[in-house]
C-alpha positions in Angstrom: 0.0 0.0 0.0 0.9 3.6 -0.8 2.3 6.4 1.7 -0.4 9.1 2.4 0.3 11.8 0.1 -1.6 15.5 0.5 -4.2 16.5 -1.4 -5.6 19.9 -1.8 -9.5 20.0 -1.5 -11.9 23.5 -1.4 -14.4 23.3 1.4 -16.6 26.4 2.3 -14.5 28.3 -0.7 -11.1 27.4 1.4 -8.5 25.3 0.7 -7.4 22.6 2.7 -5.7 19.3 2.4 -5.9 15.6 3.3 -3.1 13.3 3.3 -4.7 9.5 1.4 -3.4 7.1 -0.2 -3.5 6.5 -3.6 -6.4 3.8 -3.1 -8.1 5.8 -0.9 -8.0 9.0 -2.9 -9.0 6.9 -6.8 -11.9 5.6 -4.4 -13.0 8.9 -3.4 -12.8 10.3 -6.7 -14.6 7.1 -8.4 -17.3 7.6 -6.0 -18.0 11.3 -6.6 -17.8 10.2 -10.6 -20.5 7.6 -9.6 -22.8 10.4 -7.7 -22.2 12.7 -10.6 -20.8 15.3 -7.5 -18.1 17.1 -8.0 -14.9 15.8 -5.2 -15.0 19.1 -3.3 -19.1 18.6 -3.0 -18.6 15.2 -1.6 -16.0 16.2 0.4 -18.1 18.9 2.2 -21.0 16.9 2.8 -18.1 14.6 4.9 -17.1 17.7 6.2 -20.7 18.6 7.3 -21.4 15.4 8.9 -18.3 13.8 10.6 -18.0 13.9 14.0 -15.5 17.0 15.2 -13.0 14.5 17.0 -12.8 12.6 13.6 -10.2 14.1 11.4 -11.3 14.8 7.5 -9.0 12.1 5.9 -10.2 9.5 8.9 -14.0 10.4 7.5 -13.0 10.5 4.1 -11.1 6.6 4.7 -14.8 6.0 6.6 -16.7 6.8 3.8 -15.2 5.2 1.2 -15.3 1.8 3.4 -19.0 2.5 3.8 -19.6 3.1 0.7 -18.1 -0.3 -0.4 -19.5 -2.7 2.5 -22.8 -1.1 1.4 -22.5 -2.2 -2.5 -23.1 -5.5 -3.5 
């Protein structure tokens, strides 16, 4: 498995950045392509809804897991 690497996101009309792995982040990006949402709309309804002890790439690495469990 890859090394986290940082990746820039806009949330709110601010950047920020999560550090993924490359799995992880072709996930995240496959998903959004499946929901027909742009990544920085996913990412702020992750944003929006995680828990605030949970860090954004923890909720993104959540989410993703979720989201795969959940499809058969």
């Amino acid at each position: 498995m890859s090394r986290p690497v940082k990746r820039s996101l806009t949330l709110k009309g601010h950047r920020t950045s999560v550090s993924l792995e490359d799995d992880f982040w072709q996930a995240f990006r496959d998903i959004a392509a499946q929901k027909s949402k742009p990544i920085n709309a996913l990412a702020a309804e992750i944003d929006a809804t995680r828990d605030l002890d949970t860090g954004l790439a923890s909720a993104i690495r959540l989410y993703v897991l979720q989201h795969y469990r959940n499809t058969p």
